[in-house]
Structures are given as structure tokens and as C-alpha cells.
PADOSE-622695 format. One record per residue (C-alpha): x, y, z; residue in one letter; residue number from 1. Coordinates in nm, 2 decimals. Each point is the difference from the previous one (the first is absolute). Last residue first. Layout:
BEGIN
       c1       c2       c3   aa     i
        X        Y        Z    A   NUM
...
! end
This chain:
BEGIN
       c1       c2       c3   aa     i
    -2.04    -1.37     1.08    X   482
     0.24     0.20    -0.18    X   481
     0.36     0.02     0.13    X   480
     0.17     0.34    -0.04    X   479
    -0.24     0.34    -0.01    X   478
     0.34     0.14    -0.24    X   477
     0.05    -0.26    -0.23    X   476
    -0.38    -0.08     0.01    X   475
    -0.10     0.32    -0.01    X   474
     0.27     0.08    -0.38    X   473
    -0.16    -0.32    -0.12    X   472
     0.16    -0.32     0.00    X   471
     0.12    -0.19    -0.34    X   470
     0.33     0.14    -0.03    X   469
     0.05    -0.22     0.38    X   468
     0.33    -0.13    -0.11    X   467
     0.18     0.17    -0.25    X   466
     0.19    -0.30    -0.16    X   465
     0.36     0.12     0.15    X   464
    -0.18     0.08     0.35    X   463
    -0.15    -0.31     0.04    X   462
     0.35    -0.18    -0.12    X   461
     0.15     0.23     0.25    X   460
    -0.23    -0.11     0.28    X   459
     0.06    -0.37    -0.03    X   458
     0.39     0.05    -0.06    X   457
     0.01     0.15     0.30    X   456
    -0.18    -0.30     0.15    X   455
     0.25    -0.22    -0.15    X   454
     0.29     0.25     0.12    X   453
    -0.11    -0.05     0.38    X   452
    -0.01    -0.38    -0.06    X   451
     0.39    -0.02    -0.10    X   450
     0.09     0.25     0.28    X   449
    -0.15    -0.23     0.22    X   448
     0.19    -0.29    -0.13    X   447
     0.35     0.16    -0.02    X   446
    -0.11     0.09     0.33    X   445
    -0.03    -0.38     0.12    X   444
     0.30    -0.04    -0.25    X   443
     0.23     0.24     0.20    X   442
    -0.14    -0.19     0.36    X   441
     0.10    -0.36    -0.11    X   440
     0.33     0.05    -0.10    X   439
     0.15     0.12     0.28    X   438
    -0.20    -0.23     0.30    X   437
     0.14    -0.25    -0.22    X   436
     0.38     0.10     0.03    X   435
    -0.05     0.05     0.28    X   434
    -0.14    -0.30     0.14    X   433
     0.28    -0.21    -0.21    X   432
     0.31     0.24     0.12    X   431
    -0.13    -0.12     0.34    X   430
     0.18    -0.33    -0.03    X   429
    -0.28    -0.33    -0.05    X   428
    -0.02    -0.29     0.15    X   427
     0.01     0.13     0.39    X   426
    -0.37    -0.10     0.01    X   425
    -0.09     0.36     0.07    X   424
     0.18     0.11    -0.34    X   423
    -0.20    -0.30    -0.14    X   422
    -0.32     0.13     0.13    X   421
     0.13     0.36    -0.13    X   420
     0.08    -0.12    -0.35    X   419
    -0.32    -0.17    -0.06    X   418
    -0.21     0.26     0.13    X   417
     0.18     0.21    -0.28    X   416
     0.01    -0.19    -0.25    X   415
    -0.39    -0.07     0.00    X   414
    -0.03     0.42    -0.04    X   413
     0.24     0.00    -0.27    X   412
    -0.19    -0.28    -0.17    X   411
    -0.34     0.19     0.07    X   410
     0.17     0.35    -0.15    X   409
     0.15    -0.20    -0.30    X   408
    -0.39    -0.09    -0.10    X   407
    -0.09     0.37     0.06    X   406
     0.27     0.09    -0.22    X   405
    -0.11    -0.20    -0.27    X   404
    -0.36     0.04    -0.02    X   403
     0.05     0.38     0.05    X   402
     0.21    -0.01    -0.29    X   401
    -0.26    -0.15    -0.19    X   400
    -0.23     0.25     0.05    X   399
     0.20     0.27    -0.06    X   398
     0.02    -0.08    -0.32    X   397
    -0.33    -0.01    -0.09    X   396
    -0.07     0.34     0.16    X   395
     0.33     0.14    -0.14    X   394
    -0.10    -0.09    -0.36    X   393
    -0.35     0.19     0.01    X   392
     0.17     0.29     0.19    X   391
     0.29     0.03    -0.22    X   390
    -0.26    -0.06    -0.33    X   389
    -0.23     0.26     0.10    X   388
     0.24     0.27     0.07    X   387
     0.18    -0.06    -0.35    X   386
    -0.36     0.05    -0.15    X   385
    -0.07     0.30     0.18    X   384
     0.31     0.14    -0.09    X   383
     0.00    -0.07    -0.34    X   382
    -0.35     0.18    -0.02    X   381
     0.16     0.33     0.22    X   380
     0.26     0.00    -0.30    X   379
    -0.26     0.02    -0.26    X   378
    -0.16     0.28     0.20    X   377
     0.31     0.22     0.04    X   376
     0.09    -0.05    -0.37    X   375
    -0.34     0.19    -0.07    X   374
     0.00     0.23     0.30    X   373
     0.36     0.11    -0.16    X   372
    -0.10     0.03    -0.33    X   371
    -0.31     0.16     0.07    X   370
     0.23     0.28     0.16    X   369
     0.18     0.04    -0.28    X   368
    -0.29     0.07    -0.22    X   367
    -0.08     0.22     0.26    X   366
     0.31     0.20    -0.05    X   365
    -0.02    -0.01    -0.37    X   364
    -0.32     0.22    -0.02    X   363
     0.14     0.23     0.31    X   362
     0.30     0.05    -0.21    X   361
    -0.22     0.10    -0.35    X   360
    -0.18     0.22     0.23    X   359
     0.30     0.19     0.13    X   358
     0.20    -0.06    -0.31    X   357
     0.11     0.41     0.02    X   356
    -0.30     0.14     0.06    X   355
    -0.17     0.07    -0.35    X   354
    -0.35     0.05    -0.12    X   353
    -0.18    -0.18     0.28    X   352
    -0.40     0.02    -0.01    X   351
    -0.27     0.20     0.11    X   350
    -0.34     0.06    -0.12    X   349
    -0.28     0.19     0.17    X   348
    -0.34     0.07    -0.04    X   347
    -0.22     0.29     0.20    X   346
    -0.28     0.08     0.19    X   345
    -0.11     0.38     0.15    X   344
    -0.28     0.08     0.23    X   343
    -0.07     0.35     0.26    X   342
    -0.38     0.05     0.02    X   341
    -0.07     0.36     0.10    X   340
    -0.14     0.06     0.39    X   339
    -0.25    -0.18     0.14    X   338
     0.14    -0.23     0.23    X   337
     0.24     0.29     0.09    X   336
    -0.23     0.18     0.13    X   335
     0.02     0.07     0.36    X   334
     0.40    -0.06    -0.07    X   333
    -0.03     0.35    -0.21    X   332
     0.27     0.10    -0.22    X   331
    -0.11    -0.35    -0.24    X   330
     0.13    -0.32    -0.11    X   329
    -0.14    -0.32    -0.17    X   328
     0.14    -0.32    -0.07    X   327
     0.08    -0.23    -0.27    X   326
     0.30    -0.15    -0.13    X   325
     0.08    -0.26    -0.25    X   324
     0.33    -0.22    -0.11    X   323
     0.02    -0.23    -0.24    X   322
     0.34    -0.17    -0.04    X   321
     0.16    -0.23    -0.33    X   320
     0.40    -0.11     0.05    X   319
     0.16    -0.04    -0.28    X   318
     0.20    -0.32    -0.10    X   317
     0.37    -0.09     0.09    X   316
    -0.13    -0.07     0.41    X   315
    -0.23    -0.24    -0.16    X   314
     0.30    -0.24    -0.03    X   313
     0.13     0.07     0.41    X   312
    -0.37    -0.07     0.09    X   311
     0.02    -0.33    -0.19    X   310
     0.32    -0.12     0.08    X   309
    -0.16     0.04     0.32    X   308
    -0.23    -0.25    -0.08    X   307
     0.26    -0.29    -0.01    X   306
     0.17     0.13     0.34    X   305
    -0.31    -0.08     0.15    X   304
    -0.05    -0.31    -0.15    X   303
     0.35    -0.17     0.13    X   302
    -0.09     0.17     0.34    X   301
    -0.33    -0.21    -0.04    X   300
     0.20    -0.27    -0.10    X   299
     0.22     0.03     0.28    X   298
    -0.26    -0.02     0.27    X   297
    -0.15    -0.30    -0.19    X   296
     0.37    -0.26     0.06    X   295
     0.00     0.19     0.35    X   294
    -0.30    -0.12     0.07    X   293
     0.07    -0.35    -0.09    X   292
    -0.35    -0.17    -0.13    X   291
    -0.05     0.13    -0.36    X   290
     0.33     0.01    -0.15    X   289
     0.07    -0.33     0.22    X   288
    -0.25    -0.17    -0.17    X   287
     0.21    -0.10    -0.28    X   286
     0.23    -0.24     0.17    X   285
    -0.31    -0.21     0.06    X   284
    -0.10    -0.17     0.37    X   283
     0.22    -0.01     0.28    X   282
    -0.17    -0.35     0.18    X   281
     0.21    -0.08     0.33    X   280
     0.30    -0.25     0.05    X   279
     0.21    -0.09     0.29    X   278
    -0.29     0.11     0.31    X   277
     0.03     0.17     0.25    X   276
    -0.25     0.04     0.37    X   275
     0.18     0.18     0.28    X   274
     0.09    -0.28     0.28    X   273
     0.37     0.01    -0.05    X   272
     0.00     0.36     0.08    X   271
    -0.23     0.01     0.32    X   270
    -0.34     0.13    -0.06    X   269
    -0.09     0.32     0.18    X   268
     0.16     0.26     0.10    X   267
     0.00     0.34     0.13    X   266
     0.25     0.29    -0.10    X   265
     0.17     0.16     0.28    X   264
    -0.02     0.40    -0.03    X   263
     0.18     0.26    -0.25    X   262
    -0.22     0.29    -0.01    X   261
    -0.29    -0.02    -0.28    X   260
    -0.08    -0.04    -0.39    X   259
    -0.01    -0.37    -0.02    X   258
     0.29    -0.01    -0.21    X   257
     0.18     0.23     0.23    X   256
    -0.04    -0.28     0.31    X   255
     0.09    -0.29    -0.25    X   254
     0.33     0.18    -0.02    X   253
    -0.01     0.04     0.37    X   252
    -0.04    -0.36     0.06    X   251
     0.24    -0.10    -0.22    X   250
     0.22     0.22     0.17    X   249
    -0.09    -0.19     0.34    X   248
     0.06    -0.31    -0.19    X   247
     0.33     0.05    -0.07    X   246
     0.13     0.15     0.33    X   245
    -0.15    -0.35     0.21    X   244
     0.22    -0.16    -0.30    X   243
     0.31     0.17     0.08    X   242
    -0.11    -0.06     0.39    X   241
     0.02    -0.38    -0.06    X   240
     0.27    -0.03    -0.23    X   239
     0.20     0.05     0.27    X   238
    -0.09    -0.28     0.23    X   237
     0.09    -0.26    -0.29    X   236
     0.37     0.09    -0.02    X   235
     0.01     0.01     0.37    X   234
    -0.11    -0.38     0.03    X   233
     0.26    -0.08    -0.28    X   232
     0.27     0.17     0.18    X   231
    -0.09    -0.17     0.31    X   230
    -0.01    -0.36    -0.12    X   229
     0.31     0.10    -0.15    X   228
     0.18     0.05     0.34    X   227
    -0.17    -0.30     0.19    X   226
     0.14    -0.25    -0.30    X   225
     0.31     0.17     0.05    X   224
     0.02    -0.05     0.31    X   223
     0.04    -0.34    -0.02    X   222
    -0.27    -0.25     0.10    X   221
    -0.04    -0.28     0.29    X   220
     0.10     0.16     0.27    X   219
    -0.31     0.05     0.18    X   218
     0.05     0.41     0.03    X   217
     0.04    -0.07    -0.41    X   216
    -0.28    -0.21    -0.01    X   215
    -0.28     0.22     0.15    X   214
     0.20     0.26    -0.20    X   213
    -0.10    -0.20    -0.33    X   212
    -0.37    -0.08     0.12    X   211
    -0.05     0.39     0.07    X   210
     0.19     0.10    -0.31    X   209
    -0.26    -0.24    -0.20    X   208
    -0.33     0.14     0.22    X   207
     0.15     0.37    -0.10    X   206
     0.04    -0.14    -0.37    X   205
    -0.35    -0.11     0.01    X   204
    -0.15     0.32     0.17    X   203
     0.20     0.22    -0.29    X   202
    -0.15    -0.25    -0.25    X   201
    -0.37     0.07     0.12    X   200
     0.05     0.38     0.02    X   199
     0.14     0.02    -0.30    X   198
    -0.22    -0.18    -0.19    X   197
    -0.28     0.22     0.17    X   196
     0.13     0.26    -0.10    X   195
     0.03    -0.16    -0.41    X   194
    -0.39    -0.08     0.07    X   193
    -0.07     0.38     0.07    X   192
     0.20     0.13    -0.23    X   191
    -0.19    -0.24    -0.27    X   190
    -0.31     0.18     0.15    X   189
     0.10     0.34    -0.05    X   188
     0.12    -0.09    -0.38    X   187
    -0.35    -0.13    -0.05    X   186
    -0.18     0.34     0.11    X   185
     0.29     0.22    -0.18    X   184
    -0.13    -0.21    -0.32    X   183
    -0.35     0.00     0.07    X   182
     0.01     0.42     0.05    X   181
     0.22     0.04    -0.33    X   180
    -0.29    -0.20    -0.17    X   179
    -0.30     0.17     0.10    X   178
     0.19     0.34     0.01    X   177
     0.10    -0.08    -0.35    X   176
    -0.36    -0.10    -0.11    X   175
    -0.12     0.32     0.16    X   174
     0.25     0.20    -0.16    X   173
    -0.09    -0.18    -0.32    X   172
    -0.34     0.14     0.05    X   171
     0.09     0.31     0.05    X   170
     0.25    -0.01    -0.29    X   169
    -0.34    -0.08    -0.28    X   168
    -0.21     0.28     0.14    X   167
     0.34     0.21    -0.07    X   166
     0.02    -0.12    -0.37    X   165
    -0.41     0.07    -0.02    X   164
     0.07     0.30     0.09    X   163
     0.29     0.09    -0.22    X   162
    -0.18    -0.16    -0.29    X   161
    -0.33     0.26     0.06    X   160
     0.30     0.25     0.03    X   159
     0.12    -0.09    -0.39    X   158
    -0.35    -0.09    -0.12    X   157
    -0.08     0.39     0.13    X   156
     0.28     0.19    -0.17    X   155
    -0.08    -0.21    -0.31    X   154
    -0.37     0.14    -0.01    X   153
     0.17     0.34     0.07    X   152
     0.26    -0.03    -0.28    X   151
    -0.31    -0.12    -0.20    X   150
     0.12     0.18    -0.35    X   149
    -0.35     0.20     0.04    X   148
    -0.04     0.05     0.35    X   147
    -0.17     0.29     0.00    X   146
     0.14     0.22     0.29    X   145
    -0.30     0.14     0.14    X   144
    -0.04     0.39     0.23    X   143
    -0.26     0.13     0.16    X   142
    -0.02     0.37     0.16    X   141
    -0.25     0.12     0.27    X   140
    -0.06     0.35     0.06    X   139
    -0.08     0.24     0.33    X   138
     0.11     0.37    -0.03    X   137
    -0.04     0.31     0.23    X   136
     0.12     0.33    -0.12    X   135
     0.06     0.36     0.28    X   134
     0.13     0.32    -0.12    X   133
     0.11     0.31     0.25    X   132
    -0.11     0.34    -0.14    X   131
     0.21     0.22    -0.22    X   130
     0.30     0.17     0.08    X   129
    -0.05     0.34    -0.01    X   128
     0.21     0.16    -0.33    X   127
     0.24    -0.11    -0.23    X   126
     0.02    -0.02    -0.34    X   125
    -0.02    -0.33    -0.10    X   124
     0.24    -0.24    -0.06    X   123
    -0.11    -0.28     0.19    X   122
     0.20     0.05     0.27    X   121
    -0.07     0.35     0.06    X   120
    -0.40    -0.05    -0.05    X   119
     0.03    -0.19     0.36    X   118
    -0.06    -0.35     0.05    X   117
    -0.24    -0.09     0.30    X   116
    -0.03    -0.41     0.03    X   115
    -0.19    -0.25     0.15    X   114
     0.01    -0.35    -0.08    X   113
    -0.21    -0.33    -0.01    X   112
     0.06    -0.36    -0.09    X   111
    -0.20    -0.32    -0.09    X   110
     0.12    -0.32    -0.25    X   109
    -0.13    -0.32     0.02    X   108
     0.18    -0.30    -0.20    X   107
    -0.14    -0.30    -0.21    X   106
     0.20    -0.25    -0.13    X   105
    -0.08    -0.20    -0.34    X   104
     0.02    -0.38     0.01    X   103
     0.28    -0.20    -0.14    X   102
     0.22     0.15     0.24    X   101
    -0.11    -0.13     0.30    X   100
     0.10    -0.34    -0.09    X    99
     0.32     0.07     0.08    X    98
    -0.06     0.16     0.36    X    97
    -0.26    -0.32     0.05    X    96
     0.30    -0.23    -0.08    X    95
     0.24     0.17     0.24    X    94
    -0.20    -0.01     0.30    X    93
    -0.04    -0.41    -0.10    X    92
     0.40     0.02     0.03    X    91
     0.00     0.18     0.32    X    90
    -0.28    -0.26     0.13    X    89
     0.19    -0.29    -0.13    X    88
     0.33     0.13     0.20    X    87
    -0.18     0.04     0.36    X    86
    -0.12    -0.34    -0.04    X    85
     0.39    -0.12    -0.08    X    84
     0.13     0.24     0.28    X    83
    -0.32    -0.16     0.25    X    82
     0.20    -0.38    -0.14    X    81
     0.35     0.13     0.09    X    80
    -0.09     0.07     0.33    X    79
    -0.12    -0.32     0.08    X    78
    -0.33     0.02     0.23    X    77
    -0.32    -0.16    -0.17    X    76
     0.19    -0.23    -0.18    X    75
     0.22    -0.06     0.28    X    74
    -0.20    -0.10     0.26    X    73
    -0.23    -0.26    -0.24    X    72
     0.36    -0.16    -0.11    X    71
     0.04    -0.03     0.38    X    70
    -0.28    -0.16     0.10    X    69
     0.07    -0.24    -0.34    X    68
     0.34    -0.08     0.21    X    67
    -0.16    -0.06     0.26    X    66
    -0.28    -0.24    -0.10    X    65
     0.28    -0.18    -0.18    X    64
    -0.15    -0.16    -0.35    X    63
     0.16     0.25    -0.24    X    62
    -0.13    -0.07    -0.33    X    61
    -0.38    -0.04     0.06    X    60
     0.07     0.35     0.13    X    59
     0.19     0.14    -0.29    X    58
    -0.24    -0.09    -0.23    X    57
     0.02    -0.24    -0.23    X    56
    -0.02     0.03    -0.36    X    55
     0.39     0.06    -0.04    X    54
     0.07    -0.40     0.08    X    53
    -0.12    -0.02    -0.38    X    52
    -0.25    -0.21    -0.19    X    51
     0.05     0.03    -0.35    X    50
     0.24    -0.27    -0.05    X    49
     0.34    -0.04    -0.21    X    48
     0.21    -0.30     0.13    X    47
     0.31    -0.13     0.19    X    46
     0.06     0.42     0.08    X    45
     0.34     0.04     0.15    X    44
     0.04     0.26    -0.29    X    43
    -0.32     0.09    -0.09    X    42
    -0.19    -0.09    -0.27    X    41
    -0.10     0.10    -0.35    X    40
     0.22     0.29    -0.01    X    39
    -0.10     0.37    -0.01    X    38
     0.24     0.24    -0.04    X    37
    -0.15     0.32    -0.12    X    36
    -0.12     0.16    -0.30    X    35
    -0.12     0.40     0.08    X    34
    -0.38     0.03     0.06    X    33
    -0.11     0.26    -0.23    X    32
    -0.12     0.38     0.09    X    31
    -0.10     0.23    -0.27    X    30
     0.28     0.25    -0.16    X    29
    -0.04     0.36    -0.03    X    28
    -0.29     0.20    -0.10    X    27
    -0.29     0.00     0.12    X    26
    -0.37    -0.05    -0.14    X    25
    -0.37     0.22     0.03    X    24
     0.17     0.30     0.05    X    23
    -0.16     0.14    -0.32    X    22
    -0.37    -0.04     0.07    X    21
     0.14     0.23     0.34    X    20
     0.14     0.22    -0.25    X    19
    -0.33     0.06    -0.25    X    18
    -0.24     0.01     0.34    X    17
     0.20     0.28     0.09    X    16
     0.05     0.15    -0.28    X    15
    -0.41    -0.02    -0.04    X    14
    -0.04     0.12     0.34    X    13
     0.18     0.35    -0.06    X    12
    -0.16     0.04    -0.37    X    11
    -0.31    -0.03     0.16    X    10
     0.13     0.26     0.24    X     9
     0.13     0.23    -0.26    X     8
    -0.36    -0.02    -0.17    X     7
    -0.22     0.08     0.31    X     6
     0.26     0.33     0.07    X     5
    -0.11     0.06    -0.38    X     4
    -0.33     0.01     0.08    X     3
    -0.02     0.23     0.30    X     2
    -0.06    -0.15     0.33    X     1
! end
């Protein structure tokens, strides 16, 4: 190598060297944490404490051996949990094509031709046409975008944030398959009670009609008395097979959730036999940024659209490229390993002159869009909160209505038995059993449907304070540990 090739490629590695030193920051704005609502306590709250219902996992949670069988079904099956996987693996694809281009590429090159060109075409006089020309070549070619304005280095926070943003909605699918799951699972159950209902009140209207027609044939009652006795027995028989209906879709729906054909769902404790309890520890307002995962996933979407206000700033300065080749070619491909040396490097610089806004449009769309991931986030906070505090206030609540109407259910109950001996006794008309029988079997539903929305109230409040944030991504998916 001659001493002046030597020279150009000092110079070469020293620009090199002089842009990479140069790349050393980026432009565009760093990310910060926007303010958010954060109150001292919940609403519902009677006190601020650190401890939170959210540090449970979801199997100390749910206490039903079948419903946690299920739970374990579903995270391993639920279609919308393998799309969620499937999602974080495209988004980690992404990062590693970003991240590429900090580092140069390296490409191959090989190719050979044959050709026989005679003097007529090349302006020659003509004459015979020569011999038949063979070449062989074989290079390799690298090429570096030096990152000096840190477009690239932004490029790559921006799809790091979109990864970690889709981490963060698998794991609220999980939490919302978790807690859609328990809520269908409870629902099931109060259908199941509400059947039953049914099917005891139609058997006490049919015993009633049976007593009143007994009479009737007897002598002793009107026919009247038969006549509603009747209507109220039918009114009760056809709730039966509306309800039957109901719990077969709930069934079904359960069915998707765990990722298979619609089939009967097994179960396990009865309704009223599912542990609740009024009040549960919700810990600080101010964990929710870390502990909801859709509270993190749009922060990460919040910091990806912060550093693309950094690639679409860079896009204003030049662009700096080195580009090399290398190879070697030669007429014979028995020698073409040792035929003349074929090299040539280069620098280039590019950068907009004048389109029309183009840039300057870019720049202000992502501004924009941080705008909108900005306002976005705040709004998911207030949600969070406001989701909080209906589950934390319905769970109390709830509890005292359940107090009340099962107290009214035990008088209605008592009223009943009374009005039936004294119907029996002849002290009583049979507007008094009805009327009884009427009231009593709308507040034993009332009741059930009061329990069912306690334990739905349970599983949103888990949901609403990111239950489980603690697990990691094998235990969410492995279930139960040991």
C-alpha cells in the first residue's frame, strides 16, 4: 500500500472517530413525568395506608378451587392473551430493527458476465467480431449512518417505549381476563340461585293452587281464588326456561374466555358461600402510576411519542453516511482471488433544502401527537381514581344492603308460613298467601342479585388497583405457585 493510500485512510478513521465523538447527545426534548392527580386518599377511603388489596395475587384472591382451575385454563388458552404475546414479540422485532442502525451494516456482493461486443458498436471500424469476454467479481461494501443529532438514538428510546408499552397491555390483559373471568364466574352462580328461586317458588305456588282447588272441588273457595292461584303458578313456570337460556349463554361466554367450544362450566362454591368482605386495604392514590398496567402502558406510549419529537427535530439537520467498498474482480473466475484489489470509501451529507413544510409538518405533527398521549394519560389517572372509589364505595354499601334485605327476606319468609297455617285455619282469605308468596320471592332475588354485585365489586376493586402488579410474567402465566 502506497503512502498516500495509508494517509486517506488515517484520514478515513479519524472522521470517523471525529463524528461518532460528535454523536455523543440528542436533540429533542428528554422525557419528564407529566403532573397528575394525585389526592391524599381515595374517595371511599376512611384513611391513607400503604398496604393495598393489589398485593395479592389473584389466587389468594379467588378462594373457589374451580374458579382458580379455570383462571389457570384461561391464561394458558385465551385468545386474546397468545394475540398479546404475539404483539410483545413484534414490538421487541421492532426494537432490534431500530437499534440496528447505530451499528454499521455489512453487505456481500458477487456477480459474473459474459459478453461479445462487436467493433460496430463501439465505433470502430468494423471487422471480425472479436472473441467472447468473460469478468468474475466478489466485494463487500459497509455502510454507517453517524448518529450525530441522535435521530437513531431517539428512534430506538421510541420502540424500546413501545415495547415496554406492549409488555405493560399483556399484563393488563391478564389482569382483565383474571377479572372478566371472576365476574362471568359470579354472575353464573347468582343464575344459578335465581333458578333455583324459581323453581322453589313455582313448587310453592303449585302446592298453593293444589290446596286452593282442593277447596274449590270442596266448596269452600271461589273460583277465583283457584283462577289466580293458576296465573301466579304459570307466571313462575316461565321464568324457568328464560333463566335455563341465561345461564347457558353465560356458559358459552365463559366458554370463549377460556379459549375453547362452548361447554358446561363446572362449579364449585355456592354463591352465598363465596368468601366477601365490606372493607379491604387500597393503599395510596399515588401508586396507581406504578401498579395499574394500563396506568404504565400509557406512559411508555406517553415516552414514545416524547422521543419522536426527537427524530422528527433531527430530521432539520444533515444527515452524515460513510460508505466503503472492497472487492476484487478479474476475466478469470480461477483467479479471481488474485486478481486487482477493487476499494473505494466515501462521506456523505444530506439535508432538506426545501419541500414544501414537509419537515417542518412532520416536526409539528409529533408535537401533536405528544399532546394527545399526554392528555390521554392524565385522563387514564382520573379514571383510575374514579374506578377506585365506585368499587371502594359499592363494597361498603353493598354490604349494608345485603343486611337489610336479607333481614326483610326472613320476615317475608315467617309471613308466609303464617299466612298459609292461617289460610288452612279458615282465618285468613287466599289474597293473604298470595300476596305473601309475591313478595317474598322478588326480595329473595333482590337478595341474590345484591350478593352477586358485592362479589363484583370484589373483583373490580382488584382490578381498579392493579391487582397482582407484583407477580412475575411465570407466575401470571405458570398460575398458583407452591
Amino acid at each position: 500500500m502506497t503512502r498516500s493510500t495509508s494517509q486517506t485512510s488515517q484520514q478515513i478513521v479519524s472522521g470517523v472517530v471525529a463524528a461518532a465523538l460528535l454523536g455523543g447527545c440528542a436533540i429533542g426534548p428528554d422525557y419528564k413525568r407529566p403532573s397528575v392527580a394525585q389526592p391524599p386518599t381515595f374517595r371511599g377511603q376512611a384513611t391513607a395506608e400503604a398496604v393495598s388489596f393489589a398485593d395479592a395475587p389473584w389466587w389468594e384472591v379467588f378462594q373457589d378451587p374451580s374458579l382458580k382451575a379455570l383462571i389457570q385454563e384461561a391464561l394458558r388458552n385465551n385468545y386474546d392473551v397468545n394475540i398479546a404475546v404475539a404483539r410483545v414479540q413484534e414490538a421487541r422485532a421492532n426494537l432490534s430493527i431500530a437499534r440496528s442502525d447505530l451499528y454499521p451494516s455489512l453487505d456481500y456482493s458477487g456477480g459474473a458476465s459474459r459478453s461479445k461486443i462487436g467493433p460496430g458498436v463501439s465505433g470502430q471500424t468494423g471487422g471480425p467480431v472479436r472473441n467472447a469476454t468473460s469478468s468474475y467479481f466478489a466485494a463487500m461494501s459497509a455502510s454507517w449512518e453517524v448518529d450525530i443529532w441522535g435521530r437513531i438514538r431517539r428512534l430506538t428510546e421510541a420502540a424500546r417505549a413501545t415495547l415496554l408499552a406492549t409488555e405493560e397491555a399483556r399484563r393488563g390483559v391478564w389482569l382483565t381476563l383474571v377479572s372478566d373471568l371472576g365476574q362471568a364466574y359470579f354472575e353464573l352462580l347468582e343464575l344459578d340461585v335465581r333458578l333455583q328461586i324459581a323453581r322453589n317458588s313455582t313448587n310453592a305456588y303449585q302446592r298453593t293452587y293444589d290446596l286452593f282447588l282442593d277447596r274449590f272441588n270442596l266448596g269452600v273457595a271461589s273460583k277465583l281464588e283457584t283462577s289466580r292461584a293458576l296465573g301466579a303458578l304459570g307466571d313462575a313456570q316461565a321464568t324457568i326456561p328464560q333463566l335455563e337460556s341465561d345461564i347457558v349463554a353465560k356458559e358459552n361466554q365463559i366458554s370463549i374466555l377460556l379459549g375453547k367450544a362452548p361447554t358446561p362450566i363446572p362449579r364449585g362454591k355456592p354463591m352465598y358461600e363465596q368468601p366477601v368482605v365490606p372493607t379491604v386495604p387500597t393503599g395510596l392514590p399515588s401508586t396507581l402510576l406504578e401498579r395499574r398496567p394500563d396506568l404504565r402502558q400509557a406512559e411508555q406510549q406517553l415516552v414514545s411519542a416524547n422521543a419522536q419529537i426527537g427524530v422528527a427535530k433531527a430530521e432539520f439537520f444533515p444527515k452524515v453516511s460513510l460508505t466503503a467498498l472492497l472487492g476484487t474482480a478479474s476475466s478469470d473466475l480461477s483467479t479471481v482471488t488474485g486478481a486487482s484489489m477493487i476499494w473505494t470509501g466515501s462521506g456523505i451529507f444530506s439535508g432538506p433544502l426545501f419541500n414544501m413544510g414537509r419537515t417542518l409538518g412532520f416536526y409539528r405533527a409529533s408535537i401533536a401527537q405528544w399532546e394527545q398521549a399526554r392528555l390521554q394519560y392524565q385522563q387514564a389517572v382520573l379514571t383510575a381514581l374514579r374506578e377506585v372509589s365506585d368499587a371502594l364505595t359499592a363494597l361498603g354499601k353493598l354490604n349494608e344492603a345485603e343486611m337489610g334485605q336479607d333481614t326483610a327476606v326472613r320476615a317475608l319468609e315467617e309471613a308466609v308460613e303464617h299466612a298459609t297455617a292461617r289460610y288452612r285455619q279458615g282465618l285468613a282469605n287466599y289474597f293473604e298467601v298470595l300476596e305473601a308468596q309475591q313478595q317474598l320471592y322478588p326480595a329473595q332475588n333482590t337478595l341474590a342479585q345484591i350478593r352477586r354485585d358485592r362479589l363484583l365489586s370484589h373483583v373490580r376493586l382488584y382490578k381498579a388497583l392493579g391487582g397482582g402488579w407484583s407477580l412475575t410474567d411465570a407466575q401470571w402465566t405458570d398460575g398458583m405457585v407452591p
